[in-house]
SEMISE-820822 format. One record per atom (N, C-alpha, C): residue in one letter; x, y, z. Coordinates in steps of 0.2 Angstrom, whole numbers, plus 5000, padded with zeros to 4 digits. Each point is the difference from the previous one (the first is absolute). Layout:
AXYZ/...
This chain:
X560248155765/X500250044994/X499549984995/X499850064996/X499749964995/X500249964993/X499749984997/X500249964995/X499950024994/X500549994995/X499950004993/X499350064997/X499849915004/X499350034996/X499650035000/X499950045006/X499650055001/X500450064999/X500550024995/X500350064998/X499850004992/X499750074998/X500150004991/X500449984998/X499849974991/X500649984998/X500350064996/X500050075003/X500550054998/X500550015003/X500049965007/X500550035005/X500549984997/X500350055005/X500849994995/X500449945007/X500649984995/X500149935002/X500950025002/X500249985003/X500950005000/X500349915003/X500450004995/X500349925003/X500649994999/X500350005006/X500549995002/X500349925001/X500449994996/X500249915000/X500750005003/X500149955002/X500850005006/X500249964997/X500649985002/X500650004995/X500149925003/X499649965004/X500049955002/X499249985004/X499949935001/X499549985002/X499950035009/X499550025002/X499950025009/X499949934999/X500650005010/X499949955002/X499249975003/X500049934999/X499249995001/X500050025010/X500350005004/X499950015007/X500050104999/X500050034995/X500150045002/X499350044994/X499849964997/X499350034997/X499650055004/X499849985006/X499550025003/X500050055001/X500850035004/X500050055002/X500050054994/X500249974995/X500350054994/X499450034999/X499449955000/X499250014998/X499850065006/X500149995007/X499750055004/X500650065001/X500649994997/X500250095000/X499650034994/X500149974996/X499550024994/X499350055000/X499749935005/X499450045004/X500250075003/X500149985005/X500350075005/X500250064996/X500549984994/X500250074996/X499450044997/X499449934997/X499650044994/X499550035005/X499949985006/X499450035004/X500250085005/X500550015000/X500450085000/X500250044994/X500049944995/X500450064993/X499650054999/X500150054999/X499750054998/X500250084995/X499650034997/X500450064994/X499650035003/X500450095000/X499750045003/X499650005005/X500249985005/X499749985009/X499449984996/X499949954996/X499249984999/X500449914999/X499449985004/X500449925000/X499649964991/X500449975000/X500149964992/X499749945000/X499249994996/X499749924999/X500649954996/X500349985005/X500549944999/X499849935003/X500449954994/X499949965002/X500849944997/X500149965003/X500449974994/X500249925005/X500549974997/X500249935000/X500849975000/X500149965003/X500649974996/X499549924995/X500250014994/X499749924998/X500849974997/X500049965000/X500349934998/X500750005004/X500050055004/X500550005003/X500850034998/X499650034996/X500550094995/X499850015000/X499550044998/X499650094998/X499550025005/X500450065002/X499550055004/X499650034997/X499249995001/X499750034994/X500050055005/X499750074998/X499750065003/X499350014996/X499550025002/X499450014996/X499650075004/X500150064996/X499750065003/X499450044996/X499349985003/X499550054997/X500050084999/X500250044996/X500250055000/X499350064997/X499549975000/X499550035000/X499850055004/X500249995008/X499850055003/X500650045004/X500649964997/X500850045003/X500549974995/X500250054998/X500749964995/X500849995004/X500249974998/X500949985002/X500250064997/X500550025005/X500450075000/X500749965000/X500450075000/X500949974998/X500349985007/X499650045005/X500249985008/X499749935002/X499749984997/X499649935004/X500249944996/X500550024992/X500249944997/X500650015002/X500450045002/X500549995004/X499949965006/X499450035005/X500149955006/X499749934997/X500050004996/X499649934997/X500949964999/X500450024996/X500549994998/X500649985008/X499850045004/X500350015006/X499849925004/X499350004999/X499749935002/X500249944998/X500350004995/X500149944996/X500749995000/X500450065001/X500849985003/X499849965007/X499850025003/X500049995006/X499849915001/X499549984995/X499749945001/X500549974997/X500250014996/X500649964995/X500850005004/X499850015006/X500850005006/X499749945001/X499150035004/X499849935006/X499849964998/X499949984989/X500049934998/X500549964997/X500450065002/X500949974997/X500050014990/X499550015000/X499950044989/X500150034999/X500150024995/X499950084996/X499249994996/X499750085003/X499349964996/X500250094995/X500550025002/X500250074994/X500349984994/X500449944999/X500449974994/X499650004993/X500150034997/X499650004992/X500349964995/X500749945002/X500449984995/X499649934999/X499349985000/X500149935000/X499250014998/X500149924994/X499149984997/X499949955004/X499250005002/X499849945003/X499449964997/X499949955001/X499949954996/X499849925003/X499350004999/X499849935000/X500249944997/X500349945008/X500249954996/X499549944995/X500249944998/X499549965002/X499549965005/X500250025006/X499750005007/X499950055003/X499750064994/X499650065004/X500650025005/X500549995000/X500550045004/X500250064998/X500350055001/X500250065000/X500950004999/X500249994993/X500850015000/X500250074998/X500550015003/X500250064993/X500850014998/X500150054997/X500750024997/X500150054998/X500549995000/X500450094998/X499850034995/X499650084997/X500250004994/X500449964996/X500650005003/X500650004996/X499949934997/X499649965002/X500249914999/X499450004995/X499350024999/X499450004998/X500449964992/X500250064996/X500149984993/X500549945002/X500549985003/X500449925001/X499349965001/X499750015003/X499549955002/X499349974998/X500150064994/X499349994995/X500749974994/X500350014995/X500549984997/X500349935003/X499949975004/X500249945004/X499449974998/X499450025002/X499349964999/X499650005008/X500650025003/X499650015008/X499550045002/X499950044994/X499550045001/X499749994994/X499249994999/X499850014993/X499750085000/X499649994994/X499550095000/X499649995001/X499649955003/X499349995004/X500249995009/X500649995001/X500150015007/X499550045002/X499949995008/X499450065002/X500750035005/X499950074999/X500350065004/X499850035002/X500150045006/X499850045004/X500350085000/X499250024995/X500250064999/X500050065003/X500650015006/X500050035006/X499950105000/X500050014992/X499850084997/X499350015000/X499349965001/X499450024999/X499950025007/X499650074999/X499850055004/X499250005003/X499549984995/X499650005006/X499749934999/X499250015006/X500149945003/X499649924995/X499750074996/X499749964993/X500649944999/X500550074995/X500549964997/X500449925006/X499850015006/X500549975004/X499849934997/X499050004999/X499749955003/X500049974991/X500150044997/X500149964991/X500650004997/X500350045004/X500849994996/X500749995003/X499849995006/X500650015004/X500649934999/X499649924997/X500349954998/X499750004994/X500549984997/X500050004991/X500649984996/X499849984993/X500549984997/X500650054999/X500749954999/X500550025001/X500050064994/X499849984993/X499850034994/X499650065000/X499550005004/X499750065003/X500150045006/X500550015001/X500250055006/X500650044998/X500350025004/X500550064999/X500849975001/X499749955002/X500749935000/X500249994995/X499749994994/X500149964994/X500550054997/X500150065000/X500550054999/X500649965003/X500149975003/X500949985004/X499949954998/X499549954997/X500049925000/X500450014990/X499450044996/X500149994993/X500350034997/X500650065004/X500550024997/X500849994999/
């Protein structure tokens, strides 16, 4: 599969976070159905330069060169159709949109409900320099300068300072 790296940083990006951590026995596979999906996907019977990842052990990233074939409404659906599927066989939800994620002290990955963000920035548990993971940036630019950031500068701070 290719990497990252060798995709513009206009491609557009989709990141799918689960509602819990993928067991570590079961990374691997999660990483080669992954494969297997992007190297069939395709829009308009034309196959799609795709590439993507699981990292930290929540976020599906998907990374699609659209340069030479754009994503159509039937391939984000099978796209959508992919990720139920993986989220049976890693026991997640990588569909769930209700939770912010977030760097501990130990570079771990914690997160929480919308609904706790403000309790837990007013507790002190959260500061406004947290680093967040801002699971809305769209392409792969953004992925690689914005995707962790302060809690202060992201789209979180709206649930945390209200």
């Amino acid at each position: 599969m290719n990497r990252f790296s060798d995709f513009p940083d206009g491609s557009r990006v989709w990141i799918y976070a689960a509602d819990q951590e993928v067991p570590g026995h079961l990374e691997a596979a999660v990483r080669e159905q992954l494969k297997d999906f992007l190297s069939q996907w395709h829009s308009h019977q034309m196959p799609l330069r795709a590439t993507g990842d699981l990292l930290y052990r929540y976020f599906v990233i998907i990374v699609v060169d659209e340069t030479s074939n754009a994503v159509g409404g039937c391939s984000l659906d099978d796209s959508y159709r992919f990720l139920r599927t993986l989220s049976q066989f890693a026991g997640v939800d990588f569909l769930s949109r209700q939770y912010a994620y977030f760097l501990n002290d130990q570079s771990r990955v914690e997160q929480t409900s919308l609904e706790s963000l403000r309790t837990q920035f007013l507790k002190g548990e959260l500061a406004e320099d947290a680093q967040v993971f801002d699971t809305l940036v769209n392409t792969l630019g953004n992925l690689k300068r914005e995707w962790i950031k302060p809690l202060s500068a992201s789209w979180l701070w709206r649930y945390a300072s209200t």
